[in-house]
C-alpha positions in Angstrom: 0.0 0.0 0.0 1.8 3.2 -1.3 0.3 5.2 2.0 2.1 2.7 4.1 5.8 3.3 2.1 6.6 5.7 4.9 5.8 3.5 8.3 7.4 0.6 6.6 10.5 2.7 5.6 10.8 3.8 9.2 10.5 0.3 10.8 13.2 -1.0 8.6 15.6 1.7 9.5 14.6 1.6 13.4 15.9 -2.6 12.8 19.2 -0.9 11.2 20.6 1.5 8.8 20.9 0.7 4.8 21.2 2.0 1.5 18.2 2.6 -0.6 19.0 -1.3 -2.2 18.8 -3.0 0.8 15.5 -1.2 1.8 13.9 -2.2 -1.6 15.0 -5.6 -0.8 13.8 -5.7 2.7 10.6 -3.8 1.9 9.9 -6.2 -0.8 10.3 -9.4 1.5 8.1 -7.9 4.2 4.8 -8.7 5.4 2.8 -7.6 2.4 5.8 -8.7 -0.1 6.0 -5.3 -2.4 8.0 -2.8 -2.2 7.4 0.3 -4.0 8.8 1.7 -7.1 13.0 3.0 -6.8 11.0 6.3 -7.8 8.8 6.4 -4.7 11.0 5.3 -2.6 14.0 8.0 -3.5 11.7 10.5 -3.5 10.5 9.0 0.3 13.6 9.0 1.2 14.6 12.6 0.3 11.4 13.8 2.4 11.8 11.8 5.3 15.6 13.5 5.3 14.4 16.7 4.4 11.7 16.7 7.7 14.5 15.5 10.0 13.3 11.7 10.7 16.2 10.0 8.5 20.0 11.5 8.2 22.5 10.2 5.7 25.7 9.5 4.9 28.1 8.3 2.0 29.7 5.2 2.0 32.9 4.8 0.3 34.3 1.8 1.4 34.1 -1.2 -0.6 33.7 -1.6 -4.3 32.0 0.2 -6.6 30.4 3.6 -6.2 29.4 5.4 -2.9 26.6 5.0 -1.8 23.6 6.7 0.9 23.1 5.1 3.9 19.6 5.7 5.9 19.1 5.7 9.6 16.3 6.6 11.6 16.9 9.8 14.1 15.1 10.1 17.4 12.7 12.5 15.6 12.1 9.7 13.4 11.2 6.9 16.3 8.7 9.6 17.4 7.2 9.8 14.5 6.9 5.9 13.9 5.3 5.7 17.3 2.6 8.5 16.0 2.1 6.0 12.8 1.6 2.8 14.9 -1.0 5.1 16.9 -2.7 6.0 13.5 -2.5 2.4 12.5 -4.2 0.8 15.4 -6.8 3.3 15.2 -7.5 2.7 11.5 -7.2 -1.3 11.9 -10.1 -0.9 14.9 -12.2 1.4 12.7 -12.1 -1.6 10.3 -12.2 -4.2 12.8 -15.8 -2.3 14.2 -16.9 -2.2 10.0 -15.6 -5.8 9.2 -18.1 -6.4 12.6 -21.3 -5.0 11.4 -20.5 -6.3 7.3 -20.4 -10.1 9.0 -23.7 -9.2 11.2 -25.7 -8.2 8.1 -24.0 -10.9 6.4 -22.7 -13.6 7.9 -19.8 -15.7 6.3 -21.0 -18.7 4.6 -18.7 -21.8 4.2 -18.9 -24.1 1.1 -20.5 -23.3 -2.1 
C-alpha cells in the first residue's frame, strides 16, 4: 500500500541502517511482499531527510560507487510511534466495519 511506504521505511531503519537497495529488498520481502517503485521510494527518502526523521551519509568503502546510507533519528522513532498510533486506530475502525458487514451478512462456508 503506497500510504504505508513511509511507516514501513521507518521500521526498517529503526531494525538498522541501509542504503536505498537494501530497503527495496527488505521492503519487498516484508509482510505484504511489495516494495514500492526505486522512484517512490527515493523521492521517500529525500522527504523523510528533508523533515529531520532519517539522516544520511556516504559510504565509500568497498567496491564500486558510494553509496547513501539511511538511519532513523530520534525525531524519526517519534514519528513511527505516532504512525503505529494512527494504524491501530484505523485497523479498529475496520475491525468495528468488518463487525457489522459479517452481522448483516454472515460468512458462509462451502459453495
Amino acid at each position: 500500500m503506497r500510504s504505508l511506504v513511509q511507516p514501513r521505511l521507518l521500521l526498517q531503519l529503526a531494525r538498522k541502517p541501509a542504503h536505498g537497495y537494501e530497503l527495496m529488498d527488505a521492503l519487498d520481502e516484508g509482510v505484504d511482499g511489495q516494495a514500492p517503485d526505486p522512484g517512490t521510494l527515493y523521492r521517500t527518502l529525500r522527504a523523510l531527510e528533508e523533515d529531520g526523521l532519517v539522516r544520511s551519509t556516504w559510504d565509500t568503502a568497498g567496491a564500486g560507487p558510494a553509496r547513501r546510507v539511511y538511519e532513523l533519528t530520534d525525531q524519526g522513532i517519534e514519528f513511527l510511534h505516532a504512525w503505529a498510533v494512527s494504524i491501530r486506530g484505523t485497523r479498529a475502525q475496520l475491525d468495528r466495519f468488518l463487525t457489522s458487514y459479517e452481522e448483516r451478512f454472515p460468512i458462509q462456508t462451502g459453495g
